[in-house]
Structure formats: C-alpha cells, structure tokens
Backbone bond lengths (Angstrom), bond angles and torsions (degrees), N, CA, C in turn:
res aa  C-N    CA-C-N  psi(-1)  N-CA   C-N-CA  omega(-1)  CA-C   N-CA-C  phi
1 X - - - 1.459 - - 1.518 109.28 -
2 X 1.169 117.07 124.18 1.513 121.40 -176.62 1.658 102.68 -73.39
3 X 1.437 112.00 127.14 1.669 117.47 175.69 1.858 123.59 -54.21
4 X 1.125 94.66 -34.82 1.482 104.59 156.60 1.668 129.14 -34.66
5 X 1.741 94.88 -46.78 1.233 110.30 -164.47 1.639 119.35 -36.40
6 X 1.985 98.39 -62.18 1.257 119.32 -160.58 1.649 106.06 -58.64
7 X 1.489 125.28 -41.20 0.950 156.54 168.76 1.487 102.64 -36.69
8 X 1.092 111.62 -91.68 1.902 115.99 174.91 1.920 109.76 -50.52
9 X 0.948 105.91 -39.49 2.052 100.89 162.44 1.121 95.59 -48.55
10 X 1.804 136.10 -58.04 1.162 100.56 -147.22 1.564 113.32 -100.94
11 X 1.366 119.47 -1.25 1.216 130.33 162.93 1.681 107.23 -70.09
12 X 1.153 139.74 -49.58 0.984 126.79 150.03 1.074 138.33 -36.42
13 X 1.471 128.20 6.53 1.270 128.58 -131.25 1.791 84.60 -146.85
14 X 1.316 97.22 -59.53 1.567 111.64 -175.06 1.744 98.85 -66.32
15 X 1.544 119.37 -54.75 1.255 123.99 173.34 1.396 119.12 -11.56
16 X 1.686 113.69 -70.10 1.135 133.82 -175.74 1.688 118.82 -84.83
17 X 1.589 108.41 2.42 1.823 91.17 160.61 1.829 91.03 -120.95
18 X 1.396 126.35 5.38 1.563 109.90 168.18 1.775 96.61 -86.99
19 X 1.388 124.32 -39.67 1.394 100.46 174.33 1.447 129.23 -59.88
20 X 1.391 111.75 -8.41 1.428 100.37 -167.79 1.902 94.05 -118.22
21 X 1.399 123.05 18.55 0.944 148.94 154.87 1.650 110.47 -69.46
22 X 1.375 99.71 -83.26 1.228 124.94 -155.40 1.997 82.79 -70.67
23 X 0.943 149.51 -41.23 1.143 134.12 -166.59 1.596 103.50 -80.52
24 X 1.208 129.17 -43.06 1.583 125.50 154.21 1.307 112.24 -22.88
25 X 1.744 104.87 -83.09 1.305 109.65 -179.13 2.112 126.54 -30.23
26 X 1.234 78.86 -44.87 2.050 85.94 -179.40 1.490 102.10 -79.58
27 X 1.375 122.89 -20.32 1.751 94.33 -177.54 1.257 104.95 -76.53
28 X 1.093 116.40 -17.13 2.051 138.71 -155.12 1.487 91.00 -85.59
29 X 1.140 136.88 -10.02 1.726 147.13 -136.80 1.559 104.17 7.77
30 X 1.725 97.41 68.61 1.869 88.88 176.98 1.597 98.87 -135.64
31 X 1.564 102.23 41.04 1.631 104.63 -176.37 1.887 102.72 -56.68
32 X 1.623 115.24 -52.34 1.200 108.06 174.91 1.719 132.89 -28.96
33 X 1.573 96.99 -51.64 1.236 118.16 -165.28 1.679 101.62 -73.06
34 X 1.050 108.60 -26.69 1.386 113.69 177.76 1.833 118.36 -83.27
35 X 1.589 96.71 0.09 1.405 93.30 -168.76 1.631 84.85 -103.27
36 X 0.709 110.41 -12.95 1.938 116.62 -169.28 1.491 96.48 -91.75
37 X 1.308 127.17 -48.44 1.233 125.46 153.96 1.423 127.26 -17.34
38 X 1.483 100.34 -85.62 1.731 122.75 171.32 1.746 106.06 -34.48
39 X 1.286 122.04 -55.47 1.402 129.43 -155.45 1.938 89.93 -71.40
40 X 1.344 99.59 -57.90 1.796 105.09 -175.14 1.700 115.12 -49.57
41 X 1.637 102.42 -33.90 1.679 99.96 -171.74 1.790 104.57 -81.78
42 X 1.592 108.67 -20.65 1.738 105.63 -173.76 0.897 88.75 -73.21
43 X 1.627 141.46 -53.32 1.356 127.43 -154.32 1.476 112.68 -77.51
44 X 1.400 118.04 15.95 1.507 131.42 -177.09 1.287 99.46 -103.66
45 X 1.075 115.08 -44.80 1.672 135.63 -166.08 1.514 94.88 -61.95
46 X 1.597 108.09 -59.23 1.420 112.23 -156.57 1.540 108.38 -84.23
47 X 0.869 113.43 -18.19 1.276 131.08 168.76 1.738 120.41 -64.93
48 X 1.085 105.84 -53.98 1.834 124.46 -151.66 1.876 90.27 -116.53
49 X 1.503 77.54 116.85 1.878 103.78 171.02 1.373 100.83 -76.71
50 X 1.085 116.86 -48.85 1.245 120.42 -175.14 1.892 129.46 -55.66
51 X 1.376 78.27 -33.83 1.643 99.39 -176.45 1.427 112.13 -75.78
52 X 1.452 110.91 -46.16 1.716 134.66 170.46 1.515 91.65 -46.67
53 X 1.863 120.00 -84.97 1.277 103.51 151.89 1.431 148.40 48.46
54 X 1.314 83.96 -104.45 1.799 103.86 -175.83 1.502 108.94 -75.22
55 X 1.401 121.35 -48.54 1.107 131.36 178.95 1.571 120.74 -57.86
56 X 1.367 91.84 -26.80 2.351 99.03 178.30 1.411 97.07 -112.77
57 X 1.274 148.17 -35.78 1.265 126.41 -167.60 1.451 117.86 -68.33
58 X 1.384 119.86 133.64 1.928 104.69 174.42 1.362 97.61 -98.55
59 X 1.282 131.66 50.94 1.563 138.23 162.50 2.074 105.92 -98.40
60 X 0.820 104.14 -4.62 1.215 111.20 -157.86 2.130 101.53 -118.22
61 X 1.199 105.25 113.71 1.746 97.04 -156.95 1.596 98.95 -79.80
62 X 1.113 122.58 176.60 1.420 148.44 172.05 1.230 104.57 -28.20
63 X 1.624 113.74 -67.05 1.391 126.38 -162.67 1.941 97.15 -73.69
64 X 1.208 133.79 -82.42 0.778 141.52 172.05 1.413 110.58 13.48
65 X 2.170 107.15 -86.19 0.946 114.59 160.16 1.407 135.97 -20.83
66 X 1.585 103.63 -42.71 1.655 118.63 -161.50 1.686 94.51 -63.47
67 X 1.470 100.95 -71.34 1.323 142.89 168.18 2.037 95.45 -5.48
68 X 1.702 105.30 -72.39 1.139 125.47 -156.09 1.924 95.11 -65.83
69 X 1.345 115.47 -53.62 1.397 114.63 -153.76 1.585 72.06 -81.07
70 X 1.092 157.02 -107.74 1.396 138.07 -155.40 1.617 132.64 26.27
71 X 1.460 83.71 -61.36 1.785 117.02 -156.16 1.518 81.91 -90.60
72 X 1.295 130.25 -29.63 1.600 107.59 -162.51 1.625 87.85 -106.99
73 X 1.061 151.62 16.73 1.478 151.98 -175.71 1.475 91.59 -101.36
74 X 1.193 111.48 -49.53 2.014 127.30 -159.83 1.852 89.95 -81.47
75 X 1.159 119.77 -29.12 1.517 116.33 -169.53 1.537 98.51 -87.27
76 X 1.740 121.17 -30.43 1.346 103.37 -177.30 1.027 117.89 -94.44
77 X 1.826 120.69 -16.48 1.425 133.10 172.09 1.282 102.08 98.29
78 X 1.592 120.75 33.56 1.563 113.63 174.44 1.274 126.96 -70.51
79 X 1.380 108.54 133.03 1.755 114.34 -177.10 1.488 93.22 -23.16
80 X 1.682 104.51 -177.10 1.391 121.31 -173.24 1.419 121.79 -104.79
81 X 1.364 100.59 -16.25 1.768 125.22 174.00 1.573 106.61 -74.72
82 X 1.529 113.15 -45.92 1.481 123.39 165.44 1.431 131.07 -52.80
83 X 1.401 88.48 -42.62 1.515 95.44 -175.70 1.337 113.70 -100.79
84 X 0.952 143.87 -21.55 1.690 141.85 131.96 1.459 118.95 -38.43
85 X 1.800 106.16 -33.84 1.553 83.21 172.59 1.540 111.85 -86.24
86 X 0.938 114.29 -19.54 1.916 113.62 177.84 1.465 112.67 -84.94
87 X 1.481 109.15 -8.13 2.147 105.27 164.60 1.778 84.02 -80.14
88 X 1.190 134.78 -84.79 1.642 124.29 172.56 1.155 120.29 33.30
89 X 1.624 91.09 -114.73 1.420 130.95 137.02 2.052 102.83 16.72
90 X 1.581 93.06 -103.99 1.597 89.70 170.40 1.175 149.12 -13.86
91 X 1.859 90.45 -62.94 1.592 114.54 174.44 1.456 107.67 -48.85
92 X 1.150 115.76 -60.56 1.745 141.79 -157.99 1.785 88.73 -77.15
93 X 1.213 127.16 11.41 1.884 134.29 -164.97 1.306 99.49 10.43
94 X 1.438 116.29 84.39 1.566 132.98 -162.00 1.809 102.15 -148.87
95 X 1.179 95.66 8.70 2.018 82.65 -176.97 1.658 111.82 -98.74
96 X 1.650 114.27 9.47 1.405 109.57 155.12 1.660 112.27 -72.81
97 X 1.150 118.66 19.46 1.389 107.85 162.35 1.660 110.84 -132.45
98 X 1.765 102.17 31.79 1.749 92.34 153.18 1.093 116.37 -58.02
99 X 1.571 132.09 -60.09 1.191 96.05 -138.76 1.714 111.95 -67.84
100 X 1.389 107.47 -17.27 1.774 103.10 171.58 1.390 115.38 -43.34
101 X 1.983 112.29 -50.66 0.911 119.95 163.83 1.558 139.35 -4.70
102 X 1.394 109.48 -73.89 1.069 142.95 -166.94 1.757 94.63 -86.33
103 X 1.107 128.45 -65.98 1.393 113.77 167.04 1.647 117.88 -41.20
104 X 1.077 107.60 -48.51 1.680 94.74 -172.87 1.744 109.22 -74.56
105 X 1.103 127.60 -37.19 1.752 123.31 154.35 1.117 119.85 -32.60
106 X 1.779 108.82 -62.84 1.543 101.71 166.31 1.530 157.46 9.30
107 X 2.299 64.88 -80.98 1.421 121.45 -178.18 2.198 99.65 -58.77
108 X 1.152 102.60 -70.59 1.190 128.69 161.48 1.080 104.42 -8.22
109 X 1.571 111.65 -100.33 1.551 119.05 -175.07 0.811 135.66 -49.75
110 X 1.708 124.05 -6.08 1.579 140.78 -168.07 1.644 93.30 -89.95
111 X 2.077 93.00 -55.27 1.663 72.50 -169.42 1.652 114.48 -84.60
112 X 1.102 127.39 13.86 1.632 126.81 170.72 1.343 99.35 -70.38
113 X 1.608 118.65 -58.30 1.516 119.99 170.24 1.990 140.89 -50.75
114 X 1.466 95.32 -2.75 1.234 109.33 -175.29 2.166 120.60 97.14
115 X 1.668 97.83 -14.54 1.392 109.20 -169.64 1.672 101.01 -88.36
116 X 1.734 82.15 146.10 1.898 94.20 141.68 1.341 111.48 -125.79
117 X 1.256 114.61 -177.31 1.476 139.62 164.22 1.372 105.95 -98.43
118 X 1.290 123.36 139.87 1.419 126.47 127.06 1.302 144.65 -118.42
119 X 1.186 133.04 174.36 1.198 131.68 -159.37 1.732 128.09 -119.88
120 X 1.367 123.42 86.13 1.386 109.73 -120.41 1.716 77.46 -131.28
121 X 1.349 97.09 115.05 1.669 107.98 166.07 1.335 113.02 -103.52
122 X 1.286 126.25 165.65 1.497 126.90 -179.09 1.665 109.60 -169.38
123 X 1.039 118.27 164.91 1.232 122.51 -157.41 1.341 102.38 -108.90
124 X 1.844 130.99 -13.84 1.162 115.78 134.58 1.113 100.69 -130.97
125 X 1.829 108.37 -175.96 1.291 130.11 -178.19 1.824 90.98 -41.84
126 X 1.540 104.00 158.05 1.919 115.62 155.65 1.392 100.89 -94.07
127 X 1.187 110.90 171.87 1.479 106.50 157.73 2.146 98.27 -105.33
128 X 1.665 99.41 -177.58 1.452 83.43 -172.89 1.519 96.95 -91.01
129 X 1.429 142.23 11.55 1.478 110.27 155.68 1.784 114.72 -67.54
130 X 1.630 101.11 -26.33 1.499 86.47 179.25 1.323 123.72 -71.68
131 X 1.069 105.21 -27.32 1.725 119.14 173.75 1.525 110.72 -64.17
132 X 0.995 120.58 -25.86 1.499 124.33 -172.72 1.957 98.26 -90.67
133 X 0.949 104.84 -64.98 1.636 110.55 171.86 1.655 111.68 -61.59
134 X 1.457 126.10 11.06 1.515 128.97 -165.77 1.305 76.88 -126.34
135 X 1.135 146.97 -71.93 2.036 145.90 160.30 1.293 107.79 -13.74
136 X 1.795 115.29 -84.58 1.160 100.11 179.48 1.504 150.39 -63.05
137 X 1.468 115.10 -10.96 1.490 125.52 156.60 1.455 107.76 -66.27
138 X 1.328 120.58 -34.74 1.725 99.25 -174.98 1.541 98.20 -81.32
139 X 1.467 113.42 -46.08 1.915 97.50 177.75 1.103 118.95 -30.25
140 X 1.503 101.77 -55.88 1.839 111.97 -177.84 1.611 101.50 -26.46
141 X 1.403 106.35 -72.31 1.566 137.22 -140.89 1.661 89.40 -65.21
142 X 1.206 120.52 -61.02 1.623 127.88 -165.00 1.599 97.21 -92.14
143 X 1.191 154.21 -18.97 1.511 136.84 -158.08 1.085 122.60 55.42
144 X 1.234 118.83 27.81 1.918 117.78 173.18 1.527 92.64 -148.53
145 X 1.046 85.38 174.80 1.609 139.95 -165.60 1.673 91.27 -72.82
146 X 2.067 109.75 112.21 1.837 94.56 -171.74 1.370 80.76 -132.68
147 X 1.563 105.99 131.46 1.397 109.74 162.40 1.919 100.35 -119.22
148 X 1.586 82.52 158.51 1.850 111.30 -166.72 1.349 124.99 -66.64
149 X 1.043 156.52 117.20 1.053 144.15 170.87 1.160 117.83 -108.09
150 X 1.821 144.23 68.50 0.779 143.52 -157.35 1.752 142.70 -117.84
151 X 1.483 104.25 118.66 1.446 92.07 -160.19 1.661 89.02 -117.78
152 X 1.484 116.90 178.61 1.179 142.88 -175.62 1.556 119.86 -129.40
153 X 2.027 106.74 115.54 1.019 115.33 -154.22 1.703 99.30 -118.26
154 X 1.063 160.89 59.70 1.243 176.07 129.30 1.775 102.45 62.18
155 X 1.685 91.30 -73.17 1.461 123.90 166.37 1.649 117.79 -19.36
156 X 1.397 113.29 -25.14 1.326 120.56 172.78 1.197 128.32 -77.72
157 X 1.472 111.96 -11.47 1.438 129.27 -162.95 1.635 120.40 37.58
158 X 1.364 136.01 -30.33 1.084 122.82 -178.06 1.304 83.56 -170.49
159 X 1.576 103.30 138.03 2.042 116.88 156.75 1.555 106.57 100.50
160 X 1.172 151.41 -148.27 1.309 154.19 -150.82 1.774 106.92 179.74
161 X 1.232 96.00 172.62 1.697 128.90 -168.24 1.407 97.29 -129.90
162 X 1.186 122.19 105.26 1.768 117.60 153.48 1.426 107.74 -107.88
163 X 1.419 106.31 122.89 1.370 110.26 160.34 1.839 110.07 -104.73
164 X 1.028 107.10 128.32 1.908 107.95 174.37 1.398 96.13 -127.35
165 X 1.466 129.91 142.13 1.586 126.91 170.29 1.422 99.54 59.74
166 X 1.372 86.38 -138.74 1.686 120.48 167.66 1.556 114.77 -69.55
167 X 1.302 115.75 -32.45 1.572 114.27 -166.95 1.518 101.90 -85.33
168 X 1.506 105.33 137.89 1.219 119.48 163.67 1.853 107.71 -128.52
169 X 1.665 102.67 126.22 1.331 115.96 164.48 1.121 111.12 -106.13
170 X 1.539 121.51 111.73 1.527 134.91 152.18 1.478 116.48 -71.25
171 X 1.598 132.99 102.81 1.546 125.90 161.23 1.628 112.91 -106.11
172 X 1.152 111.99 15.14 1.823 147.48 -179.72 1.607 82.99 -54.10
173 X 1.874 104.27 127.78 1.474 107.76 165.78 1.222 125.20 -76.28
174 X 1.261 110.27 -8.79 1.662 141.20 -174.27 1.529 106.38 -83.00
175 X 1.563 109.52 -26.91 1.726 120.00 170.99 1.507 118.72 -84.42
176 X 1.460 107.96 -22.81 1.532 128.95 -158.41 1.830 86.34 -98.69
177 X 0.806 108.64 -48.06 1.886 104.90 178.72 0.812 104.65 -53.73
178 X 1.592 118.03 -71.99 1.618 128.51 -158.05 1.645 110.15 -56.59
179 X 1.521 109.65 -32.18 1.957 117.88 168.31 1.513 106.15 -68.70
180 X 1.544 138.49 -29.69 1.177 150.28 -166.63 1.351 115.99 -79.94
181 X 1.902 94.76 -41.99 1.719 103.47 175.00 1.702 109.49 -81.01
182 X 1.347 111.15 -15.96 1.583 103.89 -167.97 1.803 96.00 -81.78
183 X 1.286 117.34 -45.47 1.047 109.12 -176.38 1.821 115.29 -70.50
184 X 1.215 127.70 -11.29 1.337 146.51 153.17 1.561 98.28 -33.61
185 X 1.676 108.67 -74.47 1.260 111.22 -167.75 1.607 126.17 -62.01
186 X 1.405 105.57 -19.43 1.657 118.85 -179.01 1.251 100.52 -88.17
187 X 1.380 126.40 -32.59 1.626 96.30 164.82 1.422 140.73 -74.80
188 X 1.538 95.72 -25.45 1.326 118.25 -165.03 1.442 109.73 -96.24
C-alpha cells in the first residue's frame, strides 16, 4: 500500500464535505463567518490534545464523537453550515479528516476572495521589505491577492523554496548542488 494513499482518501474525503460546506456557507452569505470559523477551530485543533484525540482515536463511538463535536460547535458558536457539516462528518465517523477539512475551506475562501498563500522557505530569515517585494512579484505573476507563509530552513545554505498552487520554485544552493552532482555522475 503506498503511504500516500491514506492521506489522499482523506483529502478526498474532506474535499467533498468542505465543498458542500463552503457552498452552504455562500448561499447563507456567511462566507466571512465561516472564515473566522475555520481559523477558531485550527487553533482548537492545534491547540487541544484532546480534540486531535477525539477526532483520530476509533475508541471513541459514533455517538460520543457526535455528542462531543456538537457541544464544542455550540461552545464556539460555529456558523450553522459548519456545524452541520461536522455533526455529518461524525455520524458518517469521518472527522479524522478535519484537519484536511479546514485546509481545503481555507483553500476555498482565499480563492472566492481573490487570495493565495504561499509557501516560502529560505535559508535565512527575509527581512519584511523582502517579504513585501516577494508578495508583490508573485501578485504581479498570478493576479491575486498572495500572502506569505514563511519559515527558515538553514539546510539550504543560500536562496529559497516557493511553493504557490502547484508551482514550486527551487533557487536553494542545496537544489543547485544536488542538479550539479547528478550531472557530475552522467559524465563521469
């Protein structure tokens, strides 16, 4: 079984109850409320052992679950499109694929709003003019709205990783070797 597998089930999985989420949410015109949603339940997620928990253990039955995400939907005040899709979810013992969930809504609401994300590694810190001039070249490039996601990976020795969408640009000296050594070996 390829390890990938379980992974893409459950993104597939989340795919098809955030679209029928996220399309609730917009006839309801509560796409906002749903984006405030999404942000409040990750930081629950990432936060709460317990919550991670409930959502992956199969010690925990149908109802239980149901029971549990209920009480914590009504405690955070999640829209009604949200929280119907995570009683669902439960029922169907399908909420080990929030957190895909919640990424693909995200995903969703960014591009309803005109935004992307990217994903921007570098081998050191930027400062924020580079970050600001690293935004506006990809706006240029894509026509929306790009916010940063940026961490610092040492291992690169010099240059950055952008991932946006599908596209990934490697200018990583650590990418430029490893292309330098392969062609090393084809001559030699």
């Amino acid at each position: 079984m390829d390890v990938s597998e379980p992974a893409s089930i459950s993104a597939a999985i989340a795919g098809r109850y955030a679209t029928a989420i996220f399309d609730l949410a917009q006839e309801a015109g509560g796409l906002w409320a749903l984006e405030a949603d999404v942000g409040a339940l990750g930081a629950a997620l990432a936060s709460s052992a317990e919550l991670r928990d409930l959502i992956a253990s199969p010690v925990y039955t149908r109802d239980e679950q149901g029971a549990a995400i209920s009480a914590l939907a009504a405690q955070m005040g999640l829209s009604p499109a949200l929280s119907n899709g995570l009683k669902l979810m439960a029922a169907k013992r399908r909420l080990f694929a929030l957190p895909q969930l919640l990424k693909a809504l995200a995903e969703a609401i960014a591009e309803a709003k005109g935004e992307m994300t990217a994903e921007v590694t570098s081998a050191t810190a930027l400062s924020e003019d580079q970050v600001g001039r690293l935004a506006a070249i990809l706006a240029a490039k894509t026509g929306k709205s790009v916010k940063l996601n940026v961490a610092v990976d040492e291992s690169l020795i010099g240059g950055m990783i952008v991932k946006l969408g599908s596209r990934m640009i490697d200018t990583s000296v650590k990418a430029k070797l490893a292309s330098l050594q392969n062609a090393m070996k084809e001559v030699g």
